[in-house]
Structure formats: structure tokens, C-alpha cells
C-alpha positions in Angstrom: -13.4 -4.8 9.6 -16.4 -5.7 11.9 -15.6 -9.1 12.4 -12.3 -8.5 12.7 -12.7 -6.0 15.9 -15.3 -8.4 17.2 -12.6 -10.9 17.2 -10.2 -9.3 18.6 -12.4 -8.0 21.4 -14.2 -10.7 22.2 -11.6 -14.2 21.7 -9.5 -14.7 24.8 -5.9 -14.3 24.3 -6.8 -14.5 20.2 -4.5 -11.2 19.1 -1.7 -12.0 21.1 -1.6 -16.0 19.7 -1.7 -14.3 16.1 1.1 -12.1 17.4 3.1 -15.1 18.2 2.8 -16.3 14.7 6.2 -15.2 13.3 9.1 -15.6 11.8 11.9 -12.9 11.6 9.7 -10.4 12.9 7.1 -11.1 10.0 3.5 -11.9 10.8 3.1 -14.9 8.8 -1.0 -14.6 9.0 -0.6 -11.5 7.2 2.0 -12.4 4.9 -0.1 -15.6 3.6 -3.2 -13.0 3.3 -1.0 -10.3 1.3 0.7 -13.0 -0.8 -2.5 -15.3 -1.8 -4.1 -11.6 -2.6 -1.5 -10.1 -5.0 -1.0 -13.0 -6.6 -4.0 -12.9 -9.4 -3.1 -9.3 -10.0 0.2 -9.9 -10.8 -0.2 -13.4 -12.7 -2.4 -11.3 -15.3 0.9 -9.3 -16.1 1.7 -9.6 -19.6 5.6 -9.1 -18.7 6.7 -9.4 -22.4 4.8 -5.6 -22.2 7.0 -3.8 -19.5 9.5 -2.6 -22.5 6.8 -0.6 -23.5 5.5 0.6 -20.4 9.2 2.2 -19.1 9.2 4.1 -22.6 6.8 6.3 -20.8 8.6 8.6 -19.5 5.9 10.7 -18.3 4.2 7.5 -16.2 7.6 7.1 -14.6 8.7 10.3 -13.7 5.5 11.6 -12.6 5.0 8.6 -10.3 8.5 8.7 -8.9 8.5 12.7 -7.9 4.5 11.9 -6.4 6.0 8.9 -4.0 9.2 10.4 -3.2 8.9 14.0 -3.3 5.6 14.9 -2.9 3.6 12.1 -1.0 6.5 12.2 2.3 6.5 16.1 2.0 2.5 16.1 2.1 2.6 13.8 5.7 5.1 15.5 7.0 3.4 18.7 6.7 0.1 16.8 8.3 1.4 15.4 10.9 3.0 18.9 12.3 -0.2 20.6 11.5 -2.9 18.7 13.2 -0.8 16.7 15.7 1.9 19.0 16.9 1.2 17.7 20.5 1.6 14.3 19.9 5.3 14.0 18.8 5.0 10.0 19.2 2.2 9.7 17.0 3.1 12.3 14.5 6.7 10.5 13.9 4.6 7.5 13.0 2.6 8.9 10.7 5.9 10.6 9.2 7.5 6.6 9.0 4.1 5.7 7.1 4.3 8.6 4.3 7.8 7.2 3.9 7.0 3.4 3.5 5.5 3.9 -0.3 3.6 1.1 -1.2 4.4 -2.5 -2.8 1.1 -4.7 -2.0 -2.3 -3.7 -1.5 -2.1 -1.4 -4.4 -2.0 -3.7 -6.8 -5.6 -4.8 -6.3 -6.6 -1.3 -5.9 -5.2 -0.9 -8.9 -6.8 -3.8 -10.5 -10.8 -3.2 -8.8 -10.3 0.6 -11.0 -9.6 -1.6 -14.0 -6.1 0.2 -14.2 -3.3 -0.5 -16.2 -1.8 -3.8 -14.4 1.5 -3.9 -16.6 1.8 -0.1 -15.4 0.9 -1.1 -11.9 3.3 -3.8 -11.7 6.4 -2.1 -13.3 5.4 1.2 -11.3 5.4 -1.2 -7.7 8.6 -2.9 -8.8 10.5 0.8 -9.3 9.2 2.3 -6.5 10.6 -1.0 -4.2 14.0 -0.5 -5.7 13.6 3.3 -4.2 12.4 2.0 -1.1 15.5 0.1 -0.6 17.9 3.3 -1.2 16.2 5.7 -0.1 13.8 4.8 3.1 16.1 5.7 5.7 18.2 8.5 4.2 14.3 10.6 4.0 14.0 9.0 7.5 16.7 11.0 8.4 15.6 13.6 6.4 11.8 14.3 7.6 12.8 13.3 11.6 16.4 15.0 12.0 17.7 17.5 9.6 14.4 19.3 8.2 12.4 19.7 11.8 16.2 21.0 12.7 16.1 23.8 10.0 12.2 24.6 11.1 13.1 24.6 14.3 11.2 21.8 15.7 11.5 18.9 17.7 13.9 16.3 16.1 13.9 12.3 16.0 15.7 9.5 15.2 15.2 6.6 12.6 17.1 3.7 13.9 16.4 0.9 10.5 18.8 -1.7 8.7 18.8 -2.0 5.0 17.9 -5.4 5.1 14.4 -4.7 7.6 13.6 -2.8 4.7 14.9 -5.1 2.0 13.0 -8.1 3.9 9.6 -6.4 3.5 10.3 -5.8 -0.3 11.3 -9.2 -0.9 8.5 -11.0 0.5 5.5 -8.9 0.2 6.7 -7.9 -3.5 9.6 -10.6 -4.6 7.4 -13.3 -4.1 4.4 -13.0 -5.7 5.8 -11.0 -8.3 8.4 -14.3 -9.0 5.4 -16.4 -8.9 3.4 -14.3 -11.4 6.1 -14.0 -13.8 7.2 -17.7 -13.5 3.5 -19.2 -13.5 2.6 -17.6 -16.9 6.0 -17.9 -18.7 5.8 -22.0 -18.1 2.0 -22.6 -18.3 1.9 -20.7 -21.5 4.5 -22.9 -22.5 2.6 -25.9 -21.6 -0.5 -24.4 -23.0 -1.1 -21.5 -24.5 -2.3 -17.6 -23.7 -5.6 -18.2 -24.7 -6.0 -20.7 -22.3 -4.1 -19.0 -19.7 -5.9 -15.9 -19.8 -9.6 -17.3 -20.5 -9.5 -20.3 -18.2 -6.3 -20.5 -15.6 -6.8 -16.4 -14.7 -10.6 -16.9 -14.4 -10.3 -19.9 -11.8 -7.5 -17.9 -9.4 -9.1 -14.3 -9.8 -11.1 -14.6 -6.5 -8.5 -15.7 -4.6 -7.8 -11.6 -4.5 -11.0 -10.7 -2.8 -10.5 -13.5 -0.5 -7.2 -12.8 0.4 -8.0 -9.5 1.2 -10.8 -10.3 3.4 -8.5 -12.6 5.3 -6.1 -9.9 5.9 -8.6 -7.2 6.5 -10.0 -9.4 9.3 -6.7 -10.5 10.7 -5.4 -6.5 11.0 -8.2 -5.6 12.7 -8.8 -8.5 14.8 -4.9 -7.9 16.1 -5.5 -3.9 17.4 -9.2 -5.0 17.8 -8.7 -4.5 21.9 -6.8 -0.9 21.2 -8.5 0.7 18.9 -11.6 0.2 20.9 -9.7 1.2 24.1 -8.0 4.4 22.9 -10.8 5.9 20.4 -10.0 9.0 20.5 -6.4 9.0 19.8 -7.1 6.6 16.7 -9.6 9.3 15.4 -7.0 11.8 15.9 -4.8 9.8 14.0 -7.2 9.0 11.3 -7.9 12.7 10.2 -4.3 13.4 9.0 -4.5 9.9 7.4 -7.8 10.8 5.4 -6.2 14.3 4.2 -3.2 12.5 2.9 -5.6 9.6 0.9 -7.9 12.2 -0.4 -5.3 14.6 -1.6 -2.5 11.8 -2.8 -5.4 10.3 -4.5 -6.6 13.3 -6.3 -3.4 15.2 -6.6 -2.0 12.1 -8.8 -4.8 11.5 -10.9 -5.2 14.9 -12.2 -1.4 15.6 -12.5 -1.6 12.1 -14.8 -4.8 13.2 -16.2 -2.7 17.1 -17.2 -0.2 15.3 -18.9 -2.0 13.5 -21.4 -2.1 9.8 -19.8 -5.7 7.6 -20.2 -7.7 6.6 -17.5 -6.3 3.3 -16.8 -2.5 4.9 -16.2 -3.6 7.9 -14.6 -5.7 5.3 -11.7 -2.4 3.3 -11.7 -0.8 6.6 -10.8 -2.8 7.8 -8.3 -3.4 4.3 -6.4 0.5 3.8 -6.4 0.7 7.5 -4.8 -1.9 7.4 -2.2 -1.1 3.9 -1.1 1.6 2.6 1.6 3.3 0.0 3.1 2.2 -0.5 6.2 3.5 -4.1 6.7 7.5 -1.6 6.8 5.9 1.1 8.6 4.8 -1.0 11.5 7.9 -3.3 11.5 9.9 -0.2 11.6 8.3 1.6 14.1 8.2 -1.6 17.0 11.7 -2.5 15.6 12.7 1.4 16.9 9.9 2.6 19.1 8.8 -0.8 20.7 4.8 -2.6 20.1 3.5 -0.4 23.3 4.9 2.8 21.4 2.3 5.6 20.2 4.7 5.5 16.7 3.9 1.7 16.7 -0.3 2.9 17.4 -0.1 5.5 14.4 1.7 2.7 12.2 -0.8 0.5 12.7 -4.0 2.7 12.5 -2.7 3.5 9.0 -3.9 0.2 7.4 -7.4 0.9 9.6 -7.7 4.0 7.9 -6.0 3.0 4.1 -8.3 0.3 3.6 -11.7 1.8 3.7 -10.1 4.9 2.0 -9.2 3.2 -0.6 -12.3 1.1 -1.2 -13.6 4.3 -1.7 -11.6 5.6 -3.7 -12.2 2.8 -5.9 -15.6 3.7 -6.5 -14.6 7.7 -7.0 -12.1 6.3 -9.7 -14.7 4.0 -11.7 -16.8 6.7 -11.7 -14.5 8.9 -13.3 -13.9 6.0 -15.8 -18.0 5.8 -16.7 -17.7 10.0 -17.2 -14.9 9.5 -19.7 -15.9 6.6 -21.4 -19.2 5.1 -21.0 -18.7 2.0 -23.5 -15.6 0.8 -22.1 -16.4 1.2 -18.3 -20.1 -0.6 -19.0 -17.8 -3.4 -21.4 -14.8 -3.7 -18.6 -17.6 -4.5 -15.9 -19.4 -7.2 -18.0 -15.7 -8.7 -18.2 
């Protein structure tokens, strides 16, 4: 985060030439970063297990009503509470608690030693929702419910296919490329070797991904963050509610139920997570890149990240206080 700032501080022209980088609105420097990073996580899918993991009923209908009912609901309450002078930067927020998310959770996920096969069915369910139902609860959270409260209302102007788009690269991809790289090298091998010696060679490419994309986000908004401080900290403390409660909401709800550890972290990292690659595509596509929506959009990344790298380390915790033995064995491997 650091170096990315510095970067974008201190490289003439550098955020705006990384800008330029696109195609169909998409930043392709963040799209290589999110795709080489989720693809690890999602190549040590055992697929032939999702029949198993969708006869869970409680894992799917638990996770649904967190990122569809609950998680919007919670920002949208937020957002009127602590920035009910800021109607620009509150309906960003609002467009962020909508976009649930479909990337980096998966190696949030996967850092808590979650359930993967859960993660990956969960993410795949949820971007089927996305696609149905992001701009009906656009409508929803920015016209018709402020209406009844009697607050100020907004418009969501967003196609099915900006939102389809982000789905089927950030998800489609790497998910196709998971699923098609082990069925044909187990083939041409076998799982022992494609679990011992083919998953152990690609596994860091996930940590470096993620730096790459950490460092290009914050190199991008390096120059506004540092330039408007204050509104990004006003920003941020909505943001840090919603992680911390999302977060903790889920996992005890999952925990209630009866789930294990590794579901219930699957749970709550596929709750408290978002899509920030749709929220901020959504909020320039209908607000414009100057626009205090676009600002919010794009200080929720900033804020997700170390959030959830913290969270992380709450959630492994948790893991060591159930079960001492298999959190010590899980690190060894």
C-alpha cells in the first residue's frame, strides 16, 4: 500500500498512463493482478465435490440472506447514519454494499484455511445473483426505500451486461481455467501429482498477484487520497463498521447453526467482502471518474484490503481456539 501511494505520488503522469490501460472500460493492470491471484485458489477446487457442498442447505441459505439481505441493508443504514451530509459519497458506499463479492475473497478465504470447494460454489451463486439482482436493489436502496423514509432519492443508471462483464471476467475466467486445468492434467497425470507437485509450484502466484494489484490500486488514487484525507477517513469509518460487523455477524450466525470452522470463515469472508472492480465501474459509468460516488467506490478497496488482512488473522485465531491440532497441522501444510 506504501509503495503503491509513493508511486502514484511521486511518478509523473504514472496513474493516469495506468488509467489509459483499458479495454471496454476494464483496467487491464488490475484484471491481470485479480486473475493471476485467483487462479491457485480456484485450481485447488476439487469440483467433482460441489454436489456435496449445495446439499448444504444451511451454507447456502445462510450465505445468500447475509449478501443479499443483510450485508446491502447494513450499508445502507451506515451510510445515512454517519454521512447524511455527504449524499455523493454515501450513494457510493450504498453501490459498494450492493456489488457482493466474486474475487478477492477467494484468497481471503483460502489464507483462513476455509473451505475452498465452499468458497468457490458460494462465489459462483452469489455472481448468478449479482447478475439479476444488482440493479433492481439499486433501485431499491437509492429510489423507492429513501422515498418511504423520506429521504433524499437517487438514481442507478447500469446495463445488465456492465454487470455481467465484471462477472465474467473477474469470475468466468479463472474459475474456467481452474476447472479446465485440473480435469485435463489429472488426466494426463494423476491427483497425486496434481495436488503435491503442480498446486505447490503455482500457489505463490496468489500472494504475488495480490501484491501487484494492491500496489497498482493504490498507486492509481495515490495523488487523491493524499489530497482529500479527510473525506477518505470519513469514508473509511462506515467502511470499517460494515467489515467488522459483516465479518462477525456471519461467522457466528454459521458458527449458531452447527457449521465447522472452515465453512463458517467461508461464510463470513463471502459476506464481508465486495466487488469493488463493479462498484467503481458503475459508479464512473453513472456518476463520472471526478465524482464523490466514483471517490467512495474506490476508497472501498483502500479500506477492504487491510480489513481483511486482518481479519484473517482474527479468523485463524478462532481456528487455533477451536482446534489446536489442526490449525498447528494446516500451517505446517
Amino acid at each position: 500500500m506504501l509503495a503503491g501511494l509513493a508511486l502514484g505520488a511521486t511518478v509523473p503522469g504514472l496513474p493516469d498512463a495506468l488509467s489509459a490501460i483499458q479495454v471496454d472500460g476494464v483496467s487491464v493492470p488490475i484484471a491481470l493482478g485479480l486473475l493471476v491471484m485467483m487462479y491457485p485458489p480456484l485450481a485447488k477446487v476439487r469440483y467433482d465435490q460441489f454436489g456435496a457442498v449445495a446439499a448444504d442447505r444451511r451454507l447456502m441459505v445462510v450465505s445468500l440472506i447475509l449478501n443479499w439481505v443483510v450485508g446491502p441493508a447494513i450499508m445502507f443504514t451506515l451510510a445515512w447514519l454517519l454521512l447524511p451530509d455527504l449524499p455523493e459519497y454515501r450513494t457510493g458506499l450504498i453501490i459498494v454494499g450492493l456489488a457482493r463479492c466474486i474475487a478477492m475473497v477467494v484468497v481471503w478465504n483460502d489464507l483462513a484455511c476455509g473451505d475452498r470447494n465452499a468458497a468457490a460454489f458460494l462465489v459462483t451463486l452469489n455472481s448468478i445473483f449479482q447478475v439479476v439482482m444488482f440493479a433492481g436493489l439499486g433501485w431499491f436502496y437509492l429510489d423507492l426505500l429513501p422515498g418511504w423514509l423520506g429521504l433524499q432519492t437517487g438514481t442507478l443508471d447500469v446495463s445488465m451486461w456492465q454487470i455481467a462483464k465484471s462477472v465474467l471476467i473477474f469470475l468466468g475466467i479463472p474459475l474456467a481455467a481452474g476447472f479446465l486445468g485440473r480435469r485435463i492434467l489429472e488426466r494426463v497425470r494423476d491427483r497425486q501429482w496434481y495436488e503435491n507437485t503442480y498446486l505447490r509450484r503455482i500457489s505463490p502466484l496468489a500472494l504475488y498477484g495480490l501484491l501487484f494489484t494492491i500496489v497498482i490500486l493504490f498507486s492509481l488514487q495515490g495523488r487523491q487520497i493524499l489530497d482529500r484525507p479527510f473525506d477518505v477517513a470519513r469514508i473509511a469509518v462506515p467502511l470499517l463498521l460494515y467489515f467488522a460487523l459483516m465479518w462477525t455477524g456471519a461467522y457466528y450466525t454459521s458458527r449458531l447453526v452447527g457449521m465447522d470452522y472452515p465453512r463458517s470463515a467461508t461464510v463470513a469472508f463471502t459476506a464481508a467482502g465486495n466487488n469493488f472492480e463493479l462498484a467503481i465501474a458503475v459508479a464512473i459509468g453513472t456518476f463520472g471518474a471526478a465524482s464523490g460516488q466514483a471517490l467512495a467506490g474506490v476508497v472501498g478497496p483502500l479500506i477492504e484490503v487491510p480489513a481483511l488482512v486482518a481479519l484473517v488473522y482474527v479468523s485463524l485465531k478462532l481456528r487455533k481456539r477451536i482446534s489446536p491440532a489442526s490449525s498447528t497441522e494446516g500451517t505446517r501444510s
